[in-house]
PyMOL Python script that loads the backbone (N, CA, C, O; Angstrom):
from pymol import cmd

cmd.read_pdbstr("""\
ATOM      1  N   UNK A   1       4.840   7.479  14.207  1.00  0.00           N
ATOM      2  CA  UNK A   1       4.605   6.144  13.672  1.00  0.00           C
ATOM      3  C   UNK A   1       3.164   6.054  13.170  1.00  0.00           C
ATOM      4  O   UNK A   1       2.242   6.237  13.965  1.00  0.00           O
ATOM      5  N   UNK A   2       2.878   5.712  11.564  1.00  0.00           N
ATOM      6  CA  UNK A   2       1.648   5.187  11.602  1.00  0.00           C
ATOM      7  C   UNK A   2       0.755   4.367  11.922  1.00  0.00           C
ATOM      8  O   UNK A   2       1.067   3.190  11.739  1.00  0.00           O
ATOM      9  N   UNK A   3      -0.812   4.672  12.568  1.00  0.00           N
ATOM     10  CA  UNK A   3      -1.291   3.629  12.458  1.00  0.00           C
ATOM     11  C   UNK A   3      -1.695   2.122  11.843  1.00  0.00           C
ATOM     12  O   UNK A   3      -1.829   0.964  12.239  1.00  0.00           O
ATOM     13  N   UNK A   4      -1.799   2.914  10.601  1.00  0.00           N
ATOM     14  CA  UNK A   4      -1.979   2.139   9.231  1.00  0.00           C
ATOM     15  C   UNK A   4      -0.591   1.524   8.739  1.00  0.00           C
ATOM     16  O   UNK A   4       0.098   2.473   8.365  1.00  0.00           O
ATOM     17  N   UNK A   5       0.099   0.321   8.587  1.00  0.00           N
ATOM     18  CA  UNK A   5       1.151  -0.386   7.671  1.00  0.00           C
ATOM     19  C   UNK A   5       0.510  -0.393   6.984  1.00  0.00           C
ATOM     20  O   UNK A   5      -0.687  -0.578   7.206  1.00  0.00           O
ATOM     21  N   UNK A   6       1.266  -0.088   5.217  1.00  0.00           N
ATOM     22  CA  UNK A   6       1.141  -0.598   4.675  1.00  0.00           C
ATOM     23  C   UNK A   6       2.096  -1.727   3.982  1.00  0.00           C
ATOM     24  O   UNK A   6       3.137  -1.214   3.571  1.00  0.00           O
ATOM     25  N   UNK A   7       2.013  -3.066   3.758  1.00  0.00           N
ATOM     26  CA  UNK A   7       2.665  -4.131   3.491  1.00  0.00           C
ATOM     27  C   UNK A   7       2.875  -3.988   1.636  1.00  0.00           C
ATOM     28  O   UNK A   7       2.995  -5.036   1.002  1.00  0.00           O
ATOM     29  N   UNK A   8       2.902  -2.697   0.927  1.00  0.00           N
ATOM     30  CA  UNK A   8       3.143  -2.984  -0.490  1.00  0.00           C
ATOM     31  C   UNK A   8       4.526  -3.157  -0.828  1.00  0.00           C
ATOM     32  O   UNK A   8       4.776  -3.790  -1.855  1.00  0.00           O
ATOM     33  N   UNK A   9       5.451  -2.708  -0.148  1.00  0.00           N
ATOM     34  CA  UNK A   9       6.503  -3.220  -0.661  1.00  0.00           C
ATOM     35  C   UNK A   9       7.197  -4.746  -0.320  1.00  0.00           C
ATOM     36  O   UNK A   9       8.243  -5.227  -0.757  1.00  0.00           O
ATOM     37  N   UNK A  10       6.163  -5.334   0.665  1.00  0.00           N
ATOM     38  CA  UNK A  10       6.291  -6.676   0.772  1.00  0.00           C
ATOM     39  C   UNK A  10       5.652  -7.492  -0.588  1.00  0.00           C
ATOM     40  O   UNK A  10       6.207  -8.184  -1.441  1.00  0.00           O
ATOM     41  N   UNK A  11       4.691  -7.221  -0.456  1.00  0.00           N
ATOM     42  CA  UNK A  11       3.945  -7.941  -1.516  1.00  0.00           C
ATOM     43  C   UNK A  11       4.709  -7.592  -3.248  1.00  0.00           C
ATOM     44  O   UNK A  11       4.432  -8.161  -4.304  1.00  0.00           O
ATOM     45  N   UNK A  12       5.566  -6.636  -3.041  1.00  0.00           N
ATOM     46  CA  UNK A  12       6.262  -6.634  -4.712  1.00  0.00           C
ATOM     47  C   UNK A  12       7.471  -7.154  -4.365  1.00  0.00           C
ATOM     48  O   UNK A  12       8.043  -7.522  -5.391  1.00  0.00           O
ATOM     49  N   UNK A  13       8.188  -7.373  -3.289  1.00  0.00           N
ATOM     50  CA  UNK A  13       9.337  -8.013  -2.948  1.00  0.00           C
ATOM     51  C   UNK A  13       8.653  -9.143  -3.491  1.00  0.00           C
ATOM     52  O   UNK A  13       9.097  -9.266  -4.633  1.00  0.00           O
ATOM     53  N   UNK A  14       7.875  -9.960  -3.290  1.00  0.00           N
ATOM     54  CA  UNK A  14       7.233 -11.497  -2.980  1.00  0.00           C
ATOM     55  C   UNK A  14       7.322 -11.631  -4.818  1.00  0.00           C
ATOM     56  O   UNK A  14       7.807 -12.603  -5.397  1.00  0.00           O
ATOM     57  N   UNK A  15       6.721 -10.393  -5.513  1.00  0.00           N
ATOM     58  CA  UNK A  15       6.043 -11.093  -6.623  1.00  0.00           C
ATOM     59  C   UNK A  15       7.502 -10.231  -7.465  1.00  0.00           C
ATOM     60  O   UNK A  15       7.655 -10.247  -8.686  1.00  0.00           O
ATOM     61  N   UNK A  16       8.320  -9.624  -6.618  1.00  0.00           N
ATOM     62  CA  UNK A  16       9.980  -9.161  -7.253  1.00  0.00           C
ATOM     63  C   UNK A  16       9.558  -8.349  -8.587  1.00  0.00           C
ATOM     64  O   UNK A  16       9.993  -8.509  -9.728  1.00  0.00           O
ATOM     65  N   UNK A  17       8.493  -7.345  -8.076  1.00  0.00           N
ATOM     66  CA  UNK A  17       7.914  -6.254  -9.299  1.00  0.00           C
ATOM     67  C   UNK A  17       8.798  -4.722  -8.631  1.00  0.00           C
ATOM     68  O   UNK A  17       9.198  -4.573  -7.477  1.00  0.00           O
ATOM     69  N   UNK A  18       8.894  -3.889  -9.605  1.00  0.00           N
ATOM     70  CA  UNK A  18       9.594  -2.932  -9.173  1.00  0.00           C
ATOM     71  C   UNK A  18       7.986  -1.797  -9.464  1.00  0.00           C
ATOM     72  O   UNK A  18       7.014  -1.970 -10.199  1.00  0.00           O
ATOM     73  N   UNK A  19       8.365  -0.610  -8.448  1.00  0.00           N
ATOM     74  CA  UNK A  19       7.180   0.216  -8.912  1.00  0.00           C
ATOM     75  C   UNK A  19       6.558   0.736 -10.257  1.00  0.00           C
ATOM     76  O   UNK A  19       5.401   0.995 -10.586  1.00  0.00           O
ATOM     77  N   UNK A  20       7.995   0.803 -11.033  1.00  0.00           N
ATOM     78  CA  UNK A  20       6.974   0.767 -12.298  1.00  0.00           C
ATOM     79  C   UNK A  20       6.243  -0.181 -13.039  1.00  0.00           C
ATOM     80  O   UNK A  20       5.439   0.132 -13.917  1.00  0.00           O
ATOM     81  N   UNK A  21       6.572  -1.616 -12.619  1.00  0.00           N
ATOM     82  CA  UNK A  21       6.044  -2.711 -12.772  1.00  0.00           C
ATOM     83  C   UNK A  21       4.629  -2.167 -12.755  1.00  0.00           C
ATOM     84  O   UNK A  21       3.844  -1.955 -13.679  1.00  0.00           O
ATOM     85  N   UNK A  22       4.472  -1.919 -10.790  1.00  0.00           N
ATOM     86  CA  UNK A  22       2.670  -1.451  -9.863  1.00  0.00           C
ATOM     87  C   UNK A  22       2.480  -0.666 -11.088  1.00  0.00           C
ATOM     88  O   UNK A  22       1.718  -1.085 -11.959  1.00  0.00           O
ATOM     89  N   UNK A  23       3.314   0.790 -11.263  1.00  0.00           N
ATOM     90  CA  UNK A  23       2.189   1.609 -12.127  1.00  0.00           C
ATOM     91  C   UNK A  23       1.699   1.171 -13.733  1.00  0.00           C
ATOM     92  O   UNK A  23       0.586   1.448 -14.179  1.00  0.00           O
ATOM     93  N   UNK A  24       2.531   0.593 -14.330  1.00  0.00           N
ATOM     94  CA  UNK A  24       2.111   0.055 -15.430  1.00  0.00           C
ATOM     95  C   UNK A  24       1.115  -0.769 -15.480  1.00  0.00           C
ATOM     96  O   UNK A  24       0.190  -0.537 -16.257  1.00  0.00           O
ATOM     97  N   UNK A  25       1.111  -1.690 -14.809  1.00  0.00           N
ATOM     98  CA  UNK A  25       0.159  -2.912 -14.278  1.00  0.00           C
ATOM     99  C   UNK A  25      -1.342  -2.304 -13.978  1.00  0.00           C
ATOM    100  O   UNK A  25      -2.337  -2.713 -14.577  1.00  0.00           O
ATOM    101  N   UNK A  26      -1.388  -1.001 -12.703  1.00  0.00           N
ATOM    102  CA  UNK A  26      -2.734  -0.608 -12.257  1.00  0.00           C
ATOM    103  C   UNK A  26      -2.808   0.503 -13.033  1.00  0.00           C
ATOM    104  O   UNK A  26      -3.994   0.650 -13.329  1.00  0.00           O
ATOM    105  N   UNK A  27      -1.852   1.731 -13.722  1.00  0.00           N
ATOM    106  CA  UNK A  27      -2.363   2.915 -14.474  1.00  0.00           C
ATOM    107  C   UNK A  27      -2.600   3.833 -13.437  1.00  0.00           C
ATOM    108  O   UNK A  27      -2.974   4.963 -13.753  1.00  0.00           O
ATOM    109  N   UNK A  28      -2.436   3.525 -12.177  1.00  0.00           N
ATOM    110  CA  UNK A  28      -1.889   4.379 -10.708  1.00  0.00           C
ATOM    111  C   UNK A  28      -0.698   5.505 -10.864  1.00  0.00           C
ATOM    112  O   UNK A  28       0.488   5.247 -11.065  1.00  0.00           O
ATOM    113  N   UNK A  29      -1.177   6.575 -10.753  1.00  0.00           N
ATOM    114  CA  UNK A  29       0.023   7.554 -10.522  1.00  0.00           C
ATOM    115  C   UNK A  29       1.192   7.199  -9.877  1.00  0.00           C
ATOM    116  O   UNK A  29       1.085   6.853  -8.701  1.00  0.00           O
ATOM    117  N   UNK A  30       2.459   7.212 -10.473  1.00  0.00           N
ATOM    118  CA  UNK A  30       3.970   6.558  -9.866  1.00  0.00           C
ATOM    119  C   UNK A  30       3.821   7.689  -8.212  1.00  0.00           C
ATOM    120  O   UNK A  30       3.938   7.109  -7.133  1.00  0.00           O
ATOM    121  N   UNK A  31       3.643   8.791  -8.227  1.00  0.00           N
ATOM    122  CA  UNK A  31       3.850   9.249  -6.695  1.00  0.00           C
ATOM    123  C   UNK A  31       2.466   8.868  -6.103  1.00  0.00           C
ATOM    124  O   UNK A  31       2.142   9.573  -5.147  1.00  0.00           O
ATOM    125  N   UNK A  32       1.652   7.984  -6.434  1.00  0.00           N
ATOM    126  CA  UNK A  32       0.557   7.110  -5.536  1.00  0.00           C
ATOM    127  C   UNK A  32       1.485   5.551  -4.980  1.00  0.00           C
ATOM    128  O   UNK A  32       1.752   5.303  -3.804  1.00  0.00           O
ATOM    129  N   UNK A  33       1.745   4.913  -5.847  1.00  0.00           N
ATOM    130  CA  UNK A  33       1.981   4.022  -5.468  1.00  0.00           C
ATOM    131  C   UNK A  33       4.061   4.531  -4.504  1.00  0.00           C
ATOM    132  O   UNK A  33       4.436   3.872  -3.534  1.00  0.00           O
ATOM    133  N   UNK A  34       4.670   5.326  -4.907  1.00  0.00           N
ATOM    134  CA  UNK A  34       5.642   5.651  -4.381  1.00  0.00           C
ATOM    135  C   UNK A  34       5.611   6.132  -2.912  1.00  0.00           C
ATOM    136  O   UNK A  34       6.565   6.040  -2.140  1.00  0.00           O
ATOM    137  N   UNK A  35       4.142   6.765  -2.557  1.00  0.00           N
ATOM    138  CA  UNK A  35       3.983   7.362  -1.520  1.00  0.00           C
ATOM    139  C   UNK A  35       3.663   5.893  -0.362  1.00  0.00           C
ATOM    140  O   UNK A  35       4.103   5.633   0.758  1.00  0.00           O
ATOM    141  N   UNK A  36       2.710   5.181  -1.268  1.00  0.00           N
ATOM    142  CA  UNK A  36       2.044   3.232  -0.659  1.00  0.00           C
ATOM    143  C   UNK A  36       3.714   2.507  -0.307  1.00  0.00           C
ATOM    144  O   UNK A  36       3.797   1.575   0.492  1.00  0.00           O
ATOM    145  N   UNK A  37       4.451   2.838  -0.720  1.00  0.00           N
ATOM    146  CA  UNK A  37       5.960   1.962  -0.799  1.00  0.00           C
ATOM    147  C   UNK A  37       6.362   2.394  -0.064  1.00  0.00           C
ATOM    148  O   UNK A  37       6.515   1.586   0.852  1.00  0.00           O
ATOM    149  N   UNK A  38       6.942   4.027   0.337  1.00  0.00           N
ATOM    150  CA  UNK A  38       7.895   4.468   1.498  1.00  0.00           C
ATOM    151  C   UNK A  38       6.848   4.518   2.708  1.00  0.00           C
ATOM    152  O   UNK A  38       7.327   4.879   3.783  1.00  0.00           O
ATOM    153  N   UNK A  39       5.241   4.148   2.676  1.00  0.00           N
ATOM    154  CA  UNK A  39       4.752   4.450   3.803  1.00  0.00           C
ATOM    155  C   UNK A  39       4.233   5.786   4.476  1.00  0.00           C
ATOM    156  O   UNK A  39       3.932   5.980   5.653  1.00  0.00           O
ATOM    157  N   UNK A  40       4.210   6.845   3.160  1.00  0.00           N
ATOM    158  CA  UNK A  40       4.224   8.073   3.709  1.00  0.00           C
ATOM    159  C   UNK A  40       3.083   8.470   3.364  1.00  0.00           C
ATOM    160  O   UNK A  40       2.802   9.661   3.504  1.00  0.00           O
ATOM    161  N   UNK A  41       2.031   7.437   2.758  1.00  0.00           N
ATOM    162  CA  UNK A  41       0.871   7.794   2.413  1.00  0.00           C
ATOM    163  C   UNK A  41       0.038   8.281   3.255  1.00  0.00           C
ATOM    164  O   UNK A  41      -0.317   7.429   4.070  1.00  0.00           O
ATOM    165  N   UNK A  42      -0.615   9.704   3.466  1.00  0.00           N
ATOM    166  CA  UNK A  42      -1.675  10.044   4.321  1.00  0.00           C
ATOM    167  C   UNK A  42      -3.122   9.760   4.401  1.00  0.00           C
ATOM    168  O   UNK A  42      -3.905   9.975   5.326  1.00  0.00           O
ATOM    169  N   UNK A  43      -3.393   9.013   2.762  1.00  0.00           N
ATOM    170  CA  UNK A  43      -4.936   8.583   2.510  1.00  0.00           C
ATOM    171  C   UNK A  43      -4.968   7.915   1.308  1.00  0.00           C
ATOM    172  O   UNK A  43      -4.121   8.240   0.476  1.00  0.00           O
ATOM    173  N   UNK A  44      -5.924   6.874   0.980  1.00  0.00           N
ATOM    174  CA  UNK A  44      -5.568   6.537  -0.370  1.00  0.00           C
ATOM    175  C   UNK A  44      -7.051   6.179  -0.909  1.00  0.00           C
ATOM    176  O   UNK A  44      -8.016   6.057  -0.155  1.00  0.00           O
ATOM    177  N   UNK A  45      -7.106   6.020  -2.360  1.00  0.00           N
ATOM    178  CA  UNK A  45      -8.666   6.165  -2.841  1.00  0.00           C
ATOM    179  C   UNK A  45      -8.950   4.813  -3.113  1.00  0.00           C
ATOM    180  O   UNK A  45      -8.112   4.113  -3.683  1.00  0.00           O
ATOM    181  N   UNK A  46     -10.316   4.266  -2.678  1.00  0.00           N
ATOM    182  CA  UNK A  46     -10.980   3.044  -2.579  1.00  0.00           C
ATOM    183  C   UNK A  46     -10.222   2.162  -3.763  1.00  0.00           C
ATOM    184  O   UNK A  46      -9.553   1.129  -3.710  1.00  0.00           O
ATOM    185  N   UNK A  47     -10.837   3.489  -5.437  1.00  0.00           N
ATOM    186  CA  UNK A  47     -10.144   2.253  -6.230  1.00  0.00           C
ATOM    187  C   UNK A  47      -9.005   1.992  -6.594  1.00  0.00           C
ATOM    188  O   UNK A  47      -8.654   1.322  -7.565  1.00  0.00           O
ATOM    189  N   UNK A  48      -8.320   2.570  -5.745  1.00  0.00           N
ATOM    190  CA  UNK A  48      -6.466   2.569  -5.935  1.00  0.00           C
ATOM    191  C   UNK A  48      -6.377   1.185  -4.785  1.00  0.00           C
ATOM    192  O   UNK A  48      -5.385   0.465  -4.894  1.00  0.00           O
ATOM    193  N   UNK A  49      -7.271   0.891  -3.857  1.00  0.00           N
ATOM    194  CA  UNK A  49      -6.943  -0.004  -3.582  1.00  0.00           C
ATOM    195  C   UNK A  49      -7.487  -1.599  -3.646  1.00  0.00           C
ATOM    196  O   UNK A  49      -7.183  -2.593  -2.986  1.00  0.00           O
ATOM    197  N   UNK A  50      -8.518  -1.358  -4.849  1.00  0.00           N
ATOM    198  CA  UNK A  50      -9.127  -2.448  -5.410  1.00  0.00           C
ATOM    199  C   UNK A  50      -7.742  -2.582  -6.256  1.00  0.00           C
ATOM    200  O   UNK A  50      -7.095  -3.589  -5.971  1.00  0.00           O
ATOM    201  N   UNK A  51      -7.291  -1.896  -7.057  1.00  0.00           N
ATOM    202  CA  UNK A  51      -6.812  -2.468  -8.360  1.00  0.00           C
ATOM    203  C   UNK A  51      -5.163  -3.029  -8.187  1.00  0.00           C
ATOM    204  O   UNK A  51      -4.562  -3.781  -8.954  1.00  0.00           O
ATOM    205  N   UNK A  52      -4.688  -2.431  -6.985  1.00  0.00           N
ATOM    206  CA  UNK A  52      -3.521  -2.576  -6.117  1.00  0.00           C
ATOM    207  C   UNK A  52      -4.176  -4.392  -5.217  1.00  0.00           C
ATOM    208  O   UNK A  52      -3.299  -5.185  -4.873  1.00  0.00           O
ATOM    209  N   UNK A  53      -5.308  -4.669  -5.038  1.00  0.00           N
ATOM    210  CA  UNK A  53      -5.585  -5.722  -3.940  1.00  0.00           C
ATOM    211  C   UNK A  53      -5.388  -7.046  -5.757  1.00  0.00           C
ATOM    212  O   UNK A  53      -4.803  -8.124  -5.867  1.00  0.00           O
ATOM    213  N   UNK A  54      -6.013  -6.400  -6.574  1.00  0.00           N
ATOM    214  CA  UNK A  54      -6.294  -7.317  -7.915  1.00  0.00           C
ATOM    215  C   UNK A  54      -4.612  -7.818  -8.286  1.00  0.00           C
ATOM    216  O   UNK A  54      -4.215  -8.964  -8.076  1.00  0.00           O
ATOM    217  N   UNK A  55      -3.879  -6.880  -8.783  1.00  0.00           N
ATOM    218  CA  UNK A  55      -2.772  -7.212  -9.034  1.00  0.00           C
ATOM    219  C   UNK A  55      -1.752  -8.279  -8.265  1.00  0.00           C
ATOM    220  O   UNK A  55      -1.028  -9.152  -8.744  1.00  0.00           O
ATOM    221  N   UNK A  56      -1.978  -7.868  -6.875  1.00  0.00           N
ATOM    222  CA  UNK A  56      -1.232  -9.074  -5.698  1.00  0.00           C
ATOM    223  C   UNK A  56      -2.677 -10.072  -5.760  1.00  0.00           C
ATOM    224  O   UNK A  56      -2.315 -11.213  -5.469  1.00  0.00           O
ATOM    225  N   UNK A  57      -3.692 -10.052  -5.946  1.00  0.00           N
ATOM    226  CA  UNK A  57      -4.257 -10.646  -5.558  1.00  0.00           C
ATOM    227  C   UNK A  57      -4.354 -11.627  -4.181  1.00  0.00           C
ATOM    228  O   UNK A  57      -4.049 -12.808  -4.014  1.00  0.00           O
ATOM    229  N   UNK A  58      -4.879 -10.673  -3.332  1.00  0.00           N
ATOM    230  CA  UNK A  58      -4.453 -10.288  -2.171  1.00  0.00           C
ATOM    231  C   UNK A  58      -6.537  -9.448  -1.587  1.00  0.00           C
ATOM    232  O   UNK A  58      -7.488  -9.090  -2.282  1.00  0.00           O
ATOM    233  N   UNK A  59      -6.288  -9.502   0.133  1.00  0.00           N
ATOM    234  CA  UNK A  59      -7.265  -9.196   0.346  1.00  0.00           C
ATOM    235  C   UNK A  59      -6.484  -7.313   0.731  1.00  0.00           C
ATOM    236  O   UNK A  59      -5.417  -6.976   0.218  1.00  0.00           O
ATOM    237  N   UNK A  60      -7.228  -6.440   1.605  1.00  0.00           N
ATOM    238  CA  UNK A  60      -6.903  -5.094   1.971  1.00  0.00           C
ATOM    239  C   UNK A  60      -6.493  -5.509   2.849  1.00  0.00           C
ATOM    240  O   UNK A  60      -5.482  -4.905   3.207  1.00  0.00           O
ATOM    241  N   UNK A  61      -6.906  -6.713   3.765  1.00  0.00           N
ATOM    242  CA  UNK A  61      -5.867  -6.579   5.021  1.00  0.00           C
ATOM    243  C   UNK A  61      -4.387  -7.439   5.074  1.00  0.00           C
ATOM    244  O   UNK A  61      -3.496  -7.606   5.907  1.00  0.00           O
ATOM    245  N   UNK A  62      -4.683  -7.897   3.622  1.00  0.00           N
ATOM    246  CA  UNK A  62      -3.044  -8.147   3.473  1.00  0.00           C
ATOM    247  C   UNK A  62      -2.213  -6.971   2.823  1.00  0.00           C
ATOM    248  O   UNK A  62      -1.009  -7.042   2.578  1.00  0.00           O
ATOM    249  N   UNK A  63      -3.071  -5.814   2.564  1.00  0.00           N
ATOM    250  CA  UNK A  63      -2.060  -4.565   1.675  1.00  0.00           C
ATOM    251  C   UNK A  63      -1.765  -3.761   3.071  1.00  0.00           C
ATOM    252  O   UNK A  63      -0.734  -3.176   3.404  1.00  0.00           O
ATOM    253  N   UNK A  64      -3.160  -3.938   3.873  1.00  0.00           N
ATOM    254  CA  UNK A  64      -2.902  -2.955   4.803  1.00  0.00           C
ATOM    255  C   UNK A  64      -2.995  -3.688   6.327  1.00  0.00           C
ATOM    256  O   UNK A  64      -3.485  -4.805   6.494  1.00  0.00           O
ATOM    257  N   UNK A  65      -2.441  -2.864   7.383  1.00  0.00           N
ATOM    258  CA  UNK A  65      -2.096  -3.732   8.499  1.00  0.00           C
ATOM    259  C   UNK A  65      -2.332  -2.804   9.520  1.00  0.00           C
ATOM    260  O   UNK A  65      -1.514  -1.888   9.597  1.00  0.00           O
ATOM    261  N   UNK A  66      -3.775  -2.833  10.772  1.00  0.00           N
ATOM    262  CA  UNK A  66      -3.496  -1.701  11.572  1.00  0.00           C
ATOM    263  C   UNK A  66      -2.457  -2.001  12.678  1.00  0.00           C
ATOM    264  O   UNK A  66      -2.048  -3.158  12.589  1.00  0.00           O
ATOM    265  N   UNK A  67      -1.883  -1.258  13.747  1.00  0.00           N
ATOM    266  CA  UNK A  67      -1.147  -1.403  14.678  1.00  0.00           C
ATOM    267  C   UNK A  67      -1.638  -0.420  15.426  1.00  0.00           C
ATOM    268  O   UNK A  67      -1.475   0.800  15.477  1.00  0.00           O
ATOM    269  N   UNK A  68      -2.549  -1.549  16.239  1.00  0.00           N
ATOM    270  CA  UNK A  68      -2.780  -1.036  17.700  1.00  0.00           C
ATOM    271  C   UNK A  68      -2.083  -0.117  18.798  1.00  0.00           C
ATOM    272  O   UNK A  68      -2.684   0.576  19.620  1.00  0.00           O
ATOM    273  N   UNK A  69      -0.546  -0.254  18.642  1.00  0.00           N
ATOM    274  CA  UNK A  69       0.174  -0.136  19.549  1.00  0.00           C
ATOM    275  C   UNK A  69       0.022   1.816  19.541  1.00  0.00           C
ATOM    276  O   UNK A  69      -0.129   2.586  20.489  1.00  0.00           O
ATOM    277  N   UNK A  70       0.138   2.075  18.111  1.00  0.00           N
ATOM    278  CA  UNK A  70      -0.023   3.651  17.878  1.00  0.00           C
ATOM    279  C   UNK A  70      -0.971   4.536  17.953  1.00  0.00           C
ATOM    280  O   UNK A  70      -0.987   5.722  17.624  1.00  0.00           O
ATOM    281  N   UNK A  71      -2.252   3.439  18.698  1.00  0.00           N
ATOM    282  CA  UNK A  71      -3.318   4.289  19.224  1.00  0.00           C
ATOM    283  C   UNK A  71      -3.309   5.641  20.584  1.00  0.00           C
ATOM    284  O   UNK A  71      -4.097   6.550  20.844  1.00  0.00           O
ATOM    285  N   UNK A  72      -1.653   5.060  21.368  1.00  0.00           N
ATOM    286  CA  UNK A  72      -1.395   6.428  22.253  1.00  0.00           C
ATOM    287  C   UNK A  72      -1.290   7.612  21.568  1.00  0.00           C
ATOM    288  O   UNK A  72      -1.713   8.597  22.172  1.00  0.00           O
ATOM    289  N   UNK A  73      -0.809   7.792  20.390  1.00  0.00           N
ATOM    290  CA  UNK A  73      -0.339   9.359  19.604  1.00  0.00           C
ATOM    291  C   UNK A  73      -1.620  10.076  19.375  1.00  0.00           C
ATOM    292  O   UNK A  73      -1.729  11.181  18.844  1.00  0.00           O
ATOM    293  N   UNK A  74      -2.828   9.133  19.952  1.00  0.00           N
ATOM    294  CA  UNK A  74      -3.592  10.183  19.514  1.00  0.00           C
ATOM    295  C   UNK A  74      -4.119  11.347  20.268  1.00  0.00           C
ATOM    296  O   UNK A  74      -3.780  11.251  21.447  1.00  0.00           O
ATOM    297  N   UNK A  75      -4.935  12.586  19.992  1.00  0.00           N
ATOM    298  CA  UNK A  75      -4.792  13.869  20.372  1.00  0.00           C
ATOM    299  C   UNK A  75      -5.582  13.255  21.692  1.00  0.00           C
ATOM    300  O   UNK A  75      -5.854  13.987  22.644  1.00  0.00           O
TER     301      UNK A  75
END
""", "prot")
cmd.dss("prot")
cmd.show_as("cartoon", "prot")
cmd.util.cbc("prot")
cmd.orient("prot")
């Protein structure tokens, strides 16, 4: 389980954009924002998430969400 949620496929449910909507919109690589959607993202770059926070217009801690609970998995 990750630490990090990320809430992007909430926020395109809300605004009912499909991912190519995101990539057209930010000019974000479709397997960037595809990886932000299924959650399988391992890291993501500052301005991928300015231009992703601009579009929802939205803060980072509404794109992103930590969960405490998954602090046991660690080494």
């Amino acid at each position: 389980m990750a630490m990090i949620r990320c809430n992007l496929s909430t926020l395109m449910g809300r605004d009912k954009l499909r991912i190519s909507d995101v990539v057209r919109e930010t000019g974000l690589n479709r397997s960037t924002i595809t990886a932000l959607y299924k959650e399988t993202a391992t890291r993501v770059d500052l301005p991928a998430i300015d231009l992703l926070c601009r579009l929802f217009r939205c803060q980072v801690g509404d794109l992103f969400e930590h969960q405490p609970e998954a602090i046991e998995e660690l080494p």
